[in-house]
TORMARNU-722274 format. One record per residue (C-alpha): x, y, z; residue in one letter. Coordinates in Angstrom, 2 decimals. Layout:
BEGIN
torpa X: X	Y: Y	Z: Z	code: a
...
//
This chain:
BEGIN
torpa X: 115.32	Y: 109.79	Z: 45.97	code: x
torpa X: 116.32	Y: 106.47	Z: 44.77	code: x
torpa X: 113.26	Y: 104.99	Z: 45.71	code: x
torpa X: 111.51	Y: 107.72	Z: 44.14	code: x
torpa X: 113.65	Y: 107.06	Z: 40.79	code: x
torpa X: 112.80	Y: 103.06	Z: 41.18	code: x
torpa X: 108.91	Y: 103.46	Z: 41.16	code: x
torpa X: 108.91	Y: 106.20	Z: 38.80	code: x
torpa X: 110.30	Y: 103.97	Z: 36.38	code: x
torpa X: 108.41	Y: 100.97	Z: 37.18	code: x
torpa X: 104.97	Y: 103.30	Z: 36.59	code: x
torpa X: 106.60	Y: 104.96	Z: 33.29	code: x
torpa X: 107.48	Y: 101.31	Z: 32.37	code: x
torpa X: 104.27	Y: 99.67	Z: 32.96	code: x
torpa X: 102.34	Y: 102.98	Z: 31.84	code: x
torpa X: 104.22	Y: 102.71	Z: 28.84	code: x
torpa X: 103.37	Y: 99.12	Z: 27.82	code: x
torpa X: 99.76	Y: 99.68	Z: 28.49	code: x
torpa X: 99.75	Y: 102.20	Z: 26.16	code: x
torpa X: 101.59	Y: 100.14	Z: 23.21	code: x
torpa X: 99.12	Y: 97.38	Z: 23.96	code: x
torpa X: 96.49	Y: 99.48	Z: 23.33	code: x
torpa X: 97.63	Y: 101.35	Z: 20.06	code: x
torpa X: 98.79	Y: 97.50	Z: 18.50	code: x
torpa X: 96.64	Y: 94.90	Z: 20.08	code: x
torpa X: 93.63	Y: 97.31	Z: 20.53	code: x
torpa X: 94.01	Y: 98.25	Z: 16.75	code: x
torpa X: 93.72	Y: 94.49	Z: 15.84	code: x
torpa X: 89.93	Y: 94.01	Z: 17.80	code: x
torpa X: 88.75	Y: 97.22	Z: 17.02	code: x
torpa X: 89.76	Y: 96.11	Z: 13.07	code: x
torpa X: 87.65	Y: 92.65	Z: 13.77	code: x
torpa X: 84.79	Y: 94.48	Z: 15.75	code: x
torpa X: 84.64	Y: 96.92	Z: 12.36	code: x
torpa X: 84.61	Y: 93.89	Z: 10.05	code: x
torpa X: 81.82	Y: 92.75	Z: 12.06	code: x
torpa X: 79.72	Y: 95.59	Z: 11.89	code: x
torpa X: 79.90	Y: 95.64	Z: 8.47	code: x
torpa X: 79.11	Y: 92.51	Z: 7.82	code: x
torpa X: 76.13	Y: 92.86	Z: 9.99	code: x
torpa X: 75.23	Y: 96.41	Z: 7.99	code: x
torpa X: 75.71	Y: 94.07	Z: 4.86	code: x
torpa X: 73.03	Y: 91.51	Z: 6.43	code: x
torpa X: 70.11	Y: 94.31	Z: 7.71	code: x
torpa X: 69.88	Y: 95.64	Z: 3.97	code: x
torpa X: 69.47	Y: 91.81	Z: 2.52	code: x
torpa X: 66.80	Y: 91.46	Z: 4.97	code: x
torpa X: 65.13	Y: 95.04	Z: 3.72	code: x
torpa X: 65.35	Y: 93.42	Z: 0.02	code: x
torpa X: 63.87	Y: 90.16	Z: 1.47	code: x
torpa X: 60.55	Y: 92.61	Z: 2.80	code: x
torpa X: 60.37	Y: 94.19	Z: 0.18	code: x
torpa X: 60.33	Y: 90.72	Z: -1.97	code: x
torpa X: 57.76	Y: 89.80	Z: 0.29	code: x
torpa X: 55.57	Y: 92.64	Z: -0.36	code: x
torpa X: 55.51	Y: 91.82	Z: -3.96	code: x
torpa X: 54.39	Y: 88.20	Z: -3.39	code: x
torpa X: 51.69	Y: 89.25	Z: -0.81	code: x
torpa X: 49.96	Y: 92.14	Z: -3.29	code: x
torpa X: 50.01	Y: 89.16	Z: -6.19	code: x
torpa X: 47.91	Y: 86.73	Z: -3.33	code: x
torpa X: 46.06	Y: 89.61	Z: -2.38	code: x
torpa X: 45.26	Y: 90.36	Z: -6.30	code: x
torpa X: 44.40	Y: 86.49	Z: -7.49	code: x
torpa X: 42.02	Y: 86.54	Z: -4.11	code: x
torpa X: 40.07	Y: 89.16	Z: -5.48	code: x
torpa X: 39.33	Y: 87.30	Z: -8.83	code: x
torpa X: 37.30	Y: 85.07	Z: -9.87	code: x
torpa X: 37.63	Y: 81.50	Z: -7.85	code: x
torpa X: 39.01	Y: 79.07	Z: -10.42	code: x
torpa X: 41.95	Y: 76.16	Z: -10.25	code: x
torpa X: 44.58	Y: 78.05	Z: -12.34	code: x
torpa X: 43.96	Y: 81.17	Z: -9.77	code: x
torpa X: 44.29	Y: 78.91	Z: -6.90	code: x
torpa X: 47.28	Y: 77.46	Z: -8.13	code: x
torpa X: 48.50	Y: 80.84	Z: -8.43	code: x
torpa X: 48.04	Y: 81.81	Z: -4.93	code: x
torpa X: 49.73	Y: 79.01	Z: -3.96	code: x
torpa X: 52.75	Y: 79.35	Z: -5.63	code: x
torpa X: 52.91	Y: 82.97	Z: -4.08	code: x
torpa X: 52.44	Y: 81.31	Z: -0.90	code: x
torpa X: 55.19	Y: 78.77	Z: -1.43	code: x
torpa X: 57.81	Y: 81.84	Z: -2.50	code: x
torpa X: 56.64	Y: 83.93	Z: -0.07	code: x
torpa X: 57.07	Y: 81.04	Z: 2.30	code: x
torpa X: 60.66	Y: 80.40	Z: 1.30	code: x
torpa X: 61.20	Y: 84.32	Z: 1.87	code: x
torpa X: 60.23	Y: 83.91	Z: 5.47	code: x
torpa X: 62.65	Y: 81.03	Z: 5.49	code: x
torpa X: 65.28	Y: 83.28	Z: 3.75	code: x
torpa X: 64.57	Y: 86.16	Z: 6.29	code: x
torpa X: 64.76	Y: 84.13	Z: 9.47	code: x
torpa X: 67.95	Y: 82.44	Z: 8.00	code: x
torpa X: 69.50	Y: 85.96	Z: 7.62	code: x
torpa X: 68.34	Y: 87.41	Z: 11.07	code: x
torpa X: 70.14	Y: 84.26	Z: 12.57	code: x
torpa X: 73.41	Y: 85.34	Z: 10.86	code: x
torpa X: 73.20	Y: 88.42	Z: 11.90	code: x
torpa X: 72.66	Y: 87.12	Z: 15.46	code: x
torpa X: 75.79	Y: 84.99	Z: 15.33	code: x
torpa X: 77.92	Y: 88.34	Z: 13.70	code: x
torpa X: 76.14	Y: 90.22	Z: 16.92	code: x
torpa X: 77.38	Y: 87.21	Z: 19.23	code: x
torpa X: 80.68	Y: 87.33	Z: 17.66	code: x
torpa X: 81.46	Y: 90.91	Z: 17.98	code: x
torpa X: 79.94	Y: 90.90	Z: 21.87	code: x
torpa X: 83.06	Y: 88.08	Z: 22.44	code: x
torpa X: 85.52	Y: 90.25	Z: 20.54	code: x
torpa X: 84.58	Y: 93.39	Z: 22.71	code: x
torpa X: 83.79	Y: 91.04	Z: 25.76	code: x
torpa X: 87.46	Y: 89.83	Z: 24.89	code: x
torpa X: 89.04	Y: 93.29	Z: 24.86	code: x
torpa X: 87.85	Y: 93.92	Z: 28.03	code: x
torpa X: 89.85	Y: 91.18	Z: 29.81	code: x
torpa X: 92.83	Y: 91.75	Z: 28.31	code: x
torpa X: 92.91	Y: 95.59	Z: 28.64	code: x
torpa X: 91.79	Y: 94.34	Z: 32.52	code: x
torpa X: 94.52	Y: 91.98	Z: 32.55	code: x
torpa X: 97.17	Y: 94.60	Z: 31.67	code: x
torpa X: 95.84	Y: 97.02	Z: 34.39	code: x
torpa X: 95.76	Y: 94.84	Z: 37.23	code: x
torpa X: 99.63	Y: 94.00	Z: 35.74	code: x
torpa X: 100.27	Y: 97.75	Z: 36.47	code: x
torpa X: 98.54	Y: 97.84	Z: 39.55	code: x
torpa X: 100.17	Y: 95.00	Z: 41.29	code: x
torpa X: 103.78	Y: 96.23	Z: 39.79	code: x
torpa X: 103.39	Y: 99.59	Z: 41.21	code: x
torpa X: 101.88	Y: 97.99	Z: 45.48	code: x
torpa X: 104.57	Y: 95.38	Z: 44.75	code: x
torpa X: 107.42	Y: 98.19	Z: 44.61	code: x
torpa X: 105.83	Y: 100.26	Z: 47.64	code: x
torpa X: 105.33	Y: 96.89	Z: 49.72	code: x
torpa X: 108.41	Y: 96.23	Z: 49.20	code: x
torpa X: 110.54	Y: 99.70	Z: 49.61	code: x
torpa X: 107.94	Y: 99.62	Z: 52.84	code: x
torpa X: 107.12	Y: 103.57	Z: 52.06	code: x
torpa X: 108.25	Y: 105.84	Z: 54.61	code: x
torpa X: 105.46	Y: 107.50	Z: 56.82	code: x
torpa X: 105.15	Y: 111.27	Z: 57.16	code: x
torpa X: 107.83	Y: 111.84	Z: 59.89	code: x
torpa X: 110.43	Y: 109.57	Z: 58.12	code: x
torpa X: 110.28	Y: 111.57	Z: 54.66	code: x
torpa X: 110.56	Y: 114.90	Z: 57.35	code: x
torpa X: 113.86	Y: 113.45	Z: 58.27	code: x
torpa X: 115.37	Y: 111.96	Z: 55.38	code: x
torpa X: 115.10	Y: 115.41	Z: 53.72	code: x
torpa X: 117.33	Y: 118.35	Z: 54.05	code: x
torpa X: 114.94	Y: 120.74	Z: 53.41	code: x
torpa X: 111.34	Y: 121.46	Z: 53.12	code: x
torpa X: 111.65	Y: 122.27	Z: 49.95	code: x
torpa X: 112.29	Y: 118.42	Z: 48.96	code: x
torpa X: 109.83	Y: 117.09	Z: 52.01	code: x
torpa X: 107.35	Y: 118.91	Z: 49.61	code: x
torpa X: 108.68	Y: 117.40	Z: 46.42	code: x
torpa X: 108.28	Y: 113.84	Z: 48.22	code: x
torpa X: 104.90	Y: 113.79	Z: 49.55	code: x
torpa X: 103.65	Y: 115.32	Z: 45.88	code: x
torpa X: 105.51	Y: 112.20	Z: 44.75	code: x
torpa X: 103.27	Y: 110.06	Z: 47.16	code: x
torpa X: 100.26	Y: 111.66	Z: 46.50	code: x
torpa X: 100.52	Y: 111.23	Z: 42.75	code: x
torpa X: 101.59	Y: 107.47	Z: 42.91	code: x
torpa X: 98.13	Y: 107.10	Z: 45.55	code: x
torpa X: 96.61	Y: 108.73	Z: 43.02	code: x
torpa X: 97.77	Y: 106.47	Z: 39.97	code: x
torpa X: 96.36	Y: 103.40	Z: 42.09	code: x
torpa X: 93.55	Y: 105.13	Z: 42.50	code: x
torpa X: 92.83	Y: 105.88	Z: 38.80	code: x
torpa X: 93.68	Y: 102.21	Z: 38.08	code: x
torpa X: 90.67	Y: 100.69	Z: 40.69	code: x
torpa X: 88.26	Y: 102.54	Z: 38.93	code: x
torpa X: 89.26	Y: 101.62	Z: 35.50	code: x
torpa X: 89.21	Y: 98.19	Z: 36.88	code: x
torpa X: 86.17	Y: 98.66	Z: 38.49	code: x
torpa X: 84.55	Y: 100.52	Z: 35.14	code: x
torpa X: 85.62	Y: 97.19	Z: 33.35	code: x
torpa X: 84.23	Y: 94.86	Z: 35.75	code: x
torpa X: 80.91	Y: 96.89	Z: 35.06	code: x
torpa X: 80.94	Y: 96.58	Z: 31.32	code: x
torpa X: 81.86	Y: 93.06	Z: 31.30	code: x
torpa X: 78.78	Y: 92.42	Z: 33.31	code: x
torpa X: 76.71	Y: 94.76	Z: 30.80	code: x
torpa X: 78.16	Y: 93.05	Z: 27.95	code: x
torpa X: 77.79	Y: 89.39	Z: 28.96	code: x
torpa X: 73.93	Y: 90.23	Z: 29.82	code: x
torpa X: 73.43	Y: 91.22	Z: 25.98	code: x
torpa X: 75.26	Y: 88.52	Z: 25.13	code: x
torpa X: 73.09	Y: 85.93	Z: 26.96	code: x
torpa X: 70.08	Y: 87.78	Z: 25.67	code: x
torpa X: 71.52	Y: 87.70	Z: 21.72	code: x
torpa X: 71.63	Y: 83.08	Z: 22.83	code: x
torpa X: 67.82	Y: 83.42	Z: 23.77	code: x
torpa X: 67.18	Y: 85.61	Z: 20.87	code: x
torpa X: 69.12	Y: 82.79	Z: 18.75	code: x
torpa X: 67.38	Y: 79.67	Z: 20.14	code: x
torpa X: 64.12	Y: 81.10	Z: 19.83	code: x
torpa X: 65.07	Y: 82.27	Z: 15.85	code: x
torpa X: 66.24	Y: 78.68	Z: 15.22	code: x
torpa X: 62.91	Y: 77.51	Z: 16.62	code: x
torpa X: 61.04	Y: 79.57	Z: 14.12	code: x
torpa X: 62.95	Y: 78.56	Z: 11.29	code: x
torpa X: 61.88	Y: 75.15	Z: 12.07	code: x
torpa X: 58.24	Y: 76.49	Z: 11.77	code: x
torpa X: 58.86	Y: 78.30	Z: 8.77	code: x
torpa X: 59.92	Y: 75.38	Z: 6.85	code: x
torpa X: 57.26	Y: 73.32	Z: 8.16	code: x
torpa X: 54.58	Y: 76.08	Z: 6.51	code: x
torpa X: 56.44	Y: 75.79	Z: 3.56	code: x
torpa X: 56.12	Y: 71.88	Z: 3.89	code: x
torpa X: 52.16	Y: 72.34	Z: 4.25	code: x
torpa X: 52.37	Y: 74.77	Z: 1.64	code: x
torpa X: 53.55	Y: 72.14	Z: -0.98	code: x
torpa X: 51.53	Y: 68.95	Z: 0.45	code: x
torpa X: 48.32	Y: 71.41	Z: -0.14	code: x
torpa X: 49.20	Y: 72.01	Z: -3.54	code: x
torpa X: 49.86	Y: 68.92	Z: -4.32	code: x
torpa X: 46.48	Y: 67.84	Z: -2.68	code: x
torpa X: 44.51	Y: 69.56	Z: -4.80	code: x
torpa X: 46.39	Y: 68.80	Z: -8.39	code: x
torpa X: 45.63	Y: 65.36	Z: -7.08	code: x
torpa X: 42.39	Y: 65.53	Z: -6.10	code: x
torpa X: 41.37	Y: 67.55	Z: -9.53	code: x
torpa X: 43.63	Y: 66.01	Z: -11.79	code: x
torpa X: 44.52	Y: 69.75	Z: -13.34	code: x
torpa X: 40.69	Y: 69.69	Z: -14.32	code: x
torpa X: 39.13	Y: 72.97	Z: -13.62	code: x
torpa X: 35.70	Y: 71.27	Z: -13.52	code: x
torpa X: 37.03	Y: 68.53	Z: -11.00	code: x
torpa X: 38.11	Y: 71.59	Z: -9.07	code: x
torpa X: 34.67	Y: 73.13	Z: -8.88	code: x
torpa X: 33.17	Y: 70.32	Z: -7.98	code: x
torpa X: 35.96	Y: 69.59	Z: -4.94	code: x
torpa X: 34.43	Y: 74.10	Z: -4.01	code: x
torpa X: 30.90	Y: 72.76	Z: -4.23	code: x
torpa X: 31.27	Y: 69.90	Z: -1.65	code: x
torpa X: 33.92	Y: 72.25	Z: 0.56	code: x
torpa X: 30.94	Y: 74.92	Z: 0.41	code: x
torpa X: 28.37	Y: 72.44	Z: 1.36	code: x
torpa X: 29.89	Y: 71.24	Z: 4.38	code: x
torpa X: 30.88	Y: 74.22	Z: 5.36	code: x
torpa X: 27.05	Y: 75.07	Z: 5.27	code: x
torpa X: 26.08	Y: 71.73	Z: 6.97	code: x
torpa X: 28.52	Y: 71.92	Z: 9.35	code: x
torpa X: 27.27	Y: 75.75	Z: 10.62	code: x
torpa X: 23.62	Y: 75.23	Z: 10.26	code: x
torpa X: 24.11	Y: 71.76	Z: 12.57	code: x
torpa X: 25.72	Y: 73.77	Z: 15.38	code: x
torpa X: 23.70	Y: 77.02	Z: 15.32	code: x
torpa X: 20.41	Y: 74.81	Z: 15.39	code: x
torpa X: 21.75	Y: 71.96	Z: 17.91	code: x
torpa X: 22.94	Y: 74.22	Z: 20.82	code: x
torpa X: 19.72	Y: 75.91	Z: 20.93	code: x
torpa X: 18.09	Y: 72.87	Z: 21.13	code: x
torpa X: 20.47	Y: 71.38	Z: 23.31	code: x
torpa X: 20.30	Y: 74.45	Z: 25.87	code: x
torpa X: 16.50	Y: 74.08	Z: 25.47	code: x
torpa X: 16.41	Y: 70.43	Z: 26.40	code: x
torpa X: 19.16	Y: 71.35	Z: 29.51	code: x
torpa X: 17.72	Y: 70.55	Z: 33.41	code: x
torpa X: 17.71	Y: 73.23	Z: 35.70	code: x
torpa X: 20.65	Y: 70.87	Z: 37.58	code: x
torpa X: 22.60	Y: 70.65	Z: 34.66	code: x
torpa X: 22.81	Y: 74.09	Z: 34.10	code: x
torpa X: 23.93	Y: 74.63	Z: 37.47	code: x
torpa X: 25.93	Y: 72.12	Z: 36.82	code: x
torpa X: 28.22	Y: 74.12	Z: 33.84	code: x
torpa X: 27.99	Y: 77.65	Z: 35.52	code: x
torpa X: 29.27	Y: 76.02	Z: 38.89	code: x
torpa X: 32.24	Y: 74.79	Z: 36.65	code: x
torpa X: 32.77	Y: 76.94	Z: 34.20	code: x
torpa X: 36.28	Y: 79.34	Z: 34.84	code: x
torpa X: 37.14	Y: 80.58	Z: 31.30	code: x
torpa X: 38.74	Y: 79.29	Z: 28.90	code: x
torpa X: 41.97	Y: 77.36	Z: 28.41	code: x
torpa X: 44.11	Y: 76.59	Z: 25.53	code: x
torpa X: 42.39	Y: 73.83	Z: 23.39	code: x
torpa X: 46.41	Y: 72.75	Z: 22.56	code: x
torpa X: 49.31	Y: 73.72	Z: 23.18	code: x
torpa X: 49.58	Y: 77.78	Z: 22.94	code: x
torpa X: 51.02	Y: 77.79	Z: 19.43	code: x
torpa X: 51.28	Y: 80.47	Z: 16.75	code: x
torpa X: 47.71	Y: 81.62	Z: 15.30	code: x
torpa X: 48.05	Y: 80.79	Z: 11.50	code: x
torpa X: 44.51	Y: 82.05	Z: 10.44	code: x
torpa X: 43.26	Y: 84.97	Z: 12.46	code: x
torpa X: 39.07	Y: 85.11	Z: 13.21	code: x
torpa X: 37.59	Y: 86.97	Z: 9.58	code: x
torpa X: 41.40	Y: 86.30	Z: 8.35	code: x
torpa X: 41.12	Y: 89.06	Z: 5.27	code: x
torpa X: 44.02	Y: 86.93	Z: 3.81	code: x
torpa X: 42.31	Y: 83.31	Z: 4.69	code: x
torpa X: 42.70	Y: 81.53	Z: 1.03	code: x
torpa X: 38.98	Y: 80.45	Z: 1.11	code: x
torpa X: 37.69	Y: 83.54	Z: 2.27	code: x
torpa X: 35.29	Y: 84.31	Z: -1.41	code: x
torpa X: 34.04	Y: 80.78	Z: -0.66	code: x
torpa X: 32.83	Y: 80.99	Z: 3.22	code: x
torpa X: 33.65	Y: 83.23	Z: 6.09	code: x
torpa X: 36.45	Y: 82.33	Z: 8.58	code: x
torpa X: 34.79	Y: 82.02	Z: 12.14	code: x
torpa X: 37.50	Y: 81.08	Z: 14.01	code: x
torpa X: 41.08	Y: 80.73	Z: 14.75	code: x
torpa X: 43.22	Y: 78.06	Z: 13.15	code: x
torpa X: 46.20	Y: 77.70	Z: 16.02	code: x
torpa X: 49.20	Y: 75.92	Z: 14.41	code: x
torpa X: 49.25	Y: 71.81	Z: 15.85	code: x
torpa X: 50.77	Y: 68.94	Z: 14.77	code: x
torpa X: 48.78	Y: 66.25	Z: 13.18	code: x
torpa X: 47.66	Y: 64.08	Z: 15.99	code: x
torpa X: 47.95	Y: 66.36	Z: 19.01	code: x
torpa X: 45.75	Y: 66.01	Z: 21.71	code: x
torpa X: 42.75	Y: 68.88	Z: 21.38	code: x
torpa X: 40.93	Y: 69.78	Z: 25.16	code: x
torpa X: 37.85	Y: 71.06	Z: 25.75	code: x
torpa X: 38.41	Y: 74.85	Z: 26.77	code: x
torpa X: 36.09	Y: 74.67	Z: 29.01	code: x
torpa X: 33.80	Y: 72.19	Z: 31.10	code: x
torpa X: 30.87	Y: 71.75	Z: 29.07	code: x
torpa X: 28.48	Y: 69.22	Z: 27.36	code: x
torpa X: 29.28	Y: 67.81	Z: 23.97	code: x
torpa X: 26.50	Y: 68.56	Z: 21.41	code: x
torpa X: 28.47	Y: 67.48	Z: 18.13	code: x
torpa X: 30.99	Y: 64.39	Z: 17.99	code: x
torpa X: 30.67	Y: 63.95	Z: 13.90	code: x
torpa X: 33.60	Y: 61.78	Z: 12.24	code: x
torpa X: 33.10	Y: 62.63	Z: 9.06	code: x
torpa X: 35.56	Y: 60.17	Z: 7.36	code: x
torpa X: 37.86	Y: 61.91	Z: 5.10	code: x
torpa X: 35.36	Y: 64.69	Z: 5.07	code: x
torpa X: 35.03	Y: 67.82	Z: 7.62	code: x
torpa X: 35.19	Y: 66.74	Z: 11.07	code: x
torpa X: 34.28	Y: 68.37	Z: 14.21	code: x
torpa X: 33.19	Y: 68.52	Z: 18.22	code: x
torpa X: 31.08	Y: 71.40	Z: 19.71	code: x
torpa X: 30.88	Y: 72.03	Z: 23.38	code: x
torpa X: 28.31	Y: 74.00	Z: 24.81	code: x
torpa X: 29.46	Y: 76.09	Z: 28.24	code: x
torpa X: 28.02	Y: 78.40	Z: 31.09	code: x
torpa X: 27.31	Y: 81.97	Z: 29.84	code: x
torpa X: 25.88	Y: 81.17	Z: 26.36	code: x
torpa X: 29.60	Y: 79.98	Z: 25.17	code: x
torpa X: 30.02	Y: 77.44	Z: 22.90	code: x
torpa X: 33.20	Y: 75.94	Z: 21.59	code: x
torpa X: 33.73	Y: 73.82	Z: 18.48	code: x
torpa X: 37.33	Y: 72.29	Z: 17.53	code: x
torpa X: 37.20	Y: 71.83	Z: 13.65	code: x
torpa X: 39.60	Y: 68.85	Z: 11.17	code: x
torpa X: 39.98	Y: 66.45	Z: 14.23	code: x
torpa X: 41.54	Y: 63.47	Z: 12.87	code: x
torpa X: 40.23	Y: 61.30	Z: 16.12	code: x
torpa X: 37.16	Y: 61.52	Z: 18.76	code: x
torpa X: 37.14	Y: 60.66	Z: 22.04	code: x
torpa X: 33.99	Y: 61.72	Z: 23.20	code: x
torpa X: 30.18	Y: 60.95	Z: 22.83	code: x
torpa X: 27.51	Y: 63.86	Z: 22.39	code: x
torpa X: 25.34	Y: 64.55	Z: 25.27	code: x
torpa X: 28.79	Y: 63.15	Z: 27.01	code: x
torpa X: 29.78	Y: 65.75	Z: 30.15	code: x
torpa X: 33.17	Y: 66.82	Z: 30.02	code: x
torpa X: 35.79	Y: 68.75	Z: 32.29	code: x
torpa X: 37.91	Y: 71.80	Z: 31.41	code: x
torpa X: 41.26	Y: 70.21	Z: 29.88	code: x
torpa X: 39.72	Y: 66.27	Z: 29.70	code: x
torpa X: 41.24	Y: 65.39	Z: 25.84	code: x
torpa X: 38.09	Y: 65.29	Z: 23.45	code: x
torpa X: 40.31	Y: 64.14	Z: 20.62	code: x
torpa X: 43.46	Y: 64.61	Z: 18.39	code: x
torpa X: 43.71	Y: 67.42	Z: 15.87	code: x
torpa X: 44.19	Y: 66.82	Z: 12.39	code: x
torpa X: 44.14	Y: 69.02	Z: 9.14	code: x
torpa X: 46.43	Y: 67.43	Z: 6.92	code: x
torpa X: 45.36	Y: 67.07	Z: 3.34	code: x
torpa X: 44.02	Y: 63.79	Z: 2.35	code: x
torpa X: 43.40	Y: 62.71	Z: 6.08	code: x
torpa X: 40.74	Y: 61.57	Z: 8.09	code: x
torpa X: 39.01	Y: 64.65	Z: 9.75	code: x
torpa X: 40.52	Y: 67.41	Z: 7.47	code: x
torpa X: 37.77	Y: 68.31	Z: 4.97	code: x
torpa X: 37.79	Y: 69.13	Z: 1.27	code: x
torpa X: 39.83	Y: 72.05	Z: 1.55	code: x
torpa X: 42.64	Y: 72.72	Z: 4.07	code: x
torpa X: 45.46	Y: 74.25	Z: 4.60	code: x
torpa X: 47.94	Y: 71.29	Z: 6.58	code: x
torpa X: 47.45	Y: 70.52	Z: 10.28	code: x
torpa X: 46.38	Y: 72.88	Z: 12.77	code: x
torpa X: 43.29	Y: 73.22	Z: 15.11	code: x
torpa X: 40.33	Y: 75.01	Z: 13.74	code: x
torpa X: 38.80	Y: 76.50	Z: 16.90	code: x
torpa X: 35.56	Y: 78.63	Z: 17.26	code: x
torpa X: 33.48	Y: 80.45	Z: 20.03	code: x
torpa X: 30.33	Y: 81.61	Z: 19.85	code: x
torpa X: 28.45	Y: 83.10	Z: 22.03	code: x
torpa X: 24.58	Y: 82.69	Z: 21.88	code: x
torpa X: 24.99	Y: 80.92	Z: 18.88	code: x
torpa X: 27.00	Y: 83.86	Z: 17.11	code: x
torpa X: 30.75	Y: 83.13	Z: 16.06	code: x
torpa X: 32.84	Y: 85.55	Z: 18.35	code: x
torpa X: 36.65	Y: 86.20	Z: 18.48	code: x
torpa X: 38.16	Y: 83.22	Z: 20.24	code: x
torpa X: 42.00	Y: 85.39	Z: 20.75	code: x
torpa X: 39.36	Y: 87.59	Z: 23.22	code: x
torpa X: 38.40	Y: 84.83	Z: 25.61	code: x
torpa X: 41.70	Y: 83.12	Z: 25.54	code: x
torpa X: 44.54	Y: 83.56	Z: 28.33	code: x
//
């Protein structure tokens, strides 16, 4: 019975201190992880005001589109563009708070874990240490050392229900174990969600960037004079309308003028299409509904967000029908393919290749452009990016449907 008496108290002892821990130390991280939480509640309904900011901004755009095309309106949009812009810089800037609160409270929980581990495996150890070492007595021995049945009863109960206490402490160490592992999975999940936040933050304030170099572009170029700004919309239409008339009529000429070899030639080699750069985000969809020139010309293409001077490829192998270098003005290459395809990469700030010039799938053609005021970039853009087209039999297509 004494060695009864001597682990009962050890398990009441440890049992006991388990339980404190958890009513003062488990009150303490359960008070951070609810501090947390609301802070993060606190974050999710700035980000609902930021939307609904956002909104406001893109209705106004949406409005001054649908007038009449004049400087003061363009300015207009603009300005909407650059709030709006600074929203989505707001918004990201929030979401990445709320990401660290998220992180925070995972470490907190992730911390209350190991400690409420660490005092079980305390009890646990306390309780083998005392039968190790009080070397329990098998079934015969307790049959002996017991007057009567009656207490050979009472002992093996007392066994059974100490096997059973180790028992129930495995599997809350086990149970642990398992949401430790849960928990650090989020966690390194809410890091990747982080990283890749931070990355488009850096994007966002690089649109606003372009946002404020285009405005200033045009103030610059039409010295606040509406009729300066007409005249930049006359030339931007005009090459616009040069630039499509050249390509519709030179690839059917060029296909016309094609050997029966040479069209063997592009079907042997042709295997889809490949990026033209990098796989970036898409900042003017084809027919954009929201594309700020779209009551001046049609958008036929996809502008895919590049920095000025990246290297452009041709999508596909192909013969070039259009190398222009255009100065300061709107420059371009066009690529004719197997399958009636055609591909033209628009506000290339360099060439590299020659027309009638064969070239592979992925050989560099050039480097993209698109900033305002720079070689390559036109009358009217928008800051750098790739303007690429397909067409097929002469017919702009969507481009996002032939990409990987």
């Amino acid at each position: 019975m004494k060695n009864k008496s001597k682990i009962l108290f050890i398990t009441i002892i440890v049992g006991f201190s388990f339980i404190i821990f958890n009513i003062t130390q488990g009150q303490n991280i359960n008070g951070e992880i609810d501090e947390l939480n609301k802070q993060i509640q606190q974050k999710k309904e700035e980000i609902q005001r930021i939307k609904q900011n956002q909104e406001k901004y893109s209705e106004a755009i949406r409005q001054k589109q649908n007038e009449k095309i004049s400087l003061v309106n363009q300015l207009a949009i603009l300005d909407n563009h650059i709030a709006k812009s600074q929203l989505d810089i707001d918004k990201v800037g929030t979401e990445i708070t709320i990401v660290d609160l998220e992180i925070k409270r995972m470490d907190t929980e992730i911390k209350k874990i190991n400690e409420e581990t660490a005092m079980e495996k305390g009890h646990l150890s306390s309780v083998l240490r005392l039968l190790y070492k009080e070397d329990q007595a098998g079934t015969l021995e307790i049959l002996l050392a017991n007057d009567n049945l009656s207490g050979f009863l009472n002992q093996i109960k007392y066994t059974e229900d100490i096997n059973s206490a180790i028992s129930g402490s495995i599997d809350v160490l086990k149970k642990n174990k398992e949401e430790n592992v849960k928990k650090l999975a989020v966690l390194d999940k809410k890091n990747t969600e982080l990283a890749g936040l931070k990355v488009d933050l850096e994007d966002k304030k690089s649109d606003l960037d372009n946002e404020k170099n285009n405005k200033s572009f045009i103030l610059d170029e039409t010295r606040s004079s509406e009729k300066e700004y007409q005249r930049l919309l006359q030339q931007a239409r005009q090459e616009q309308s040069q630039a499509a008339a050249d390509i519709t009529g030179l690839e059917k000429t060029v296909r016309e003028k094609l050997s029966k070899a040479e069209e063997k030639k592009l079907e042997e080699n042709f295997d889809g299409l490949i990026w033209p750069v990098a796989k970036n985000k898409i900042t003017s969809i084809f027919h954009d509904p929201d594309y700020p020139f779209r009551n001046i010309f049609e958008h036929p293409a996809i502008d895919i967000k590049a920095p000025q001077g990246s290297q452009v490829k041709a999508a596909a192998a192909g013969y070039v029908t259009r190398a222009k270098d255009a100065g300061k003005g709107y420059s371009y290459i066009m690529i004719i393919h197997a399958d009636g395809l055609a591909t033209v990469y628009g506000h290339v700030s360099q060439i590299y290749v020659q027309e009638e010039e064969y070239v592979a799938q992925g050989q560099v053609i050039g480097l993209s452009g698109g900033l305002p005021g720079t070689n390559g970039a036109g009358r009217l853009t928008t800051g750098p990016h790739l303007h690429f087209e397909v067409r097929l039999n002469g017919i702009p297509v969507n481009p996002e449907q032939y990409l990987p």
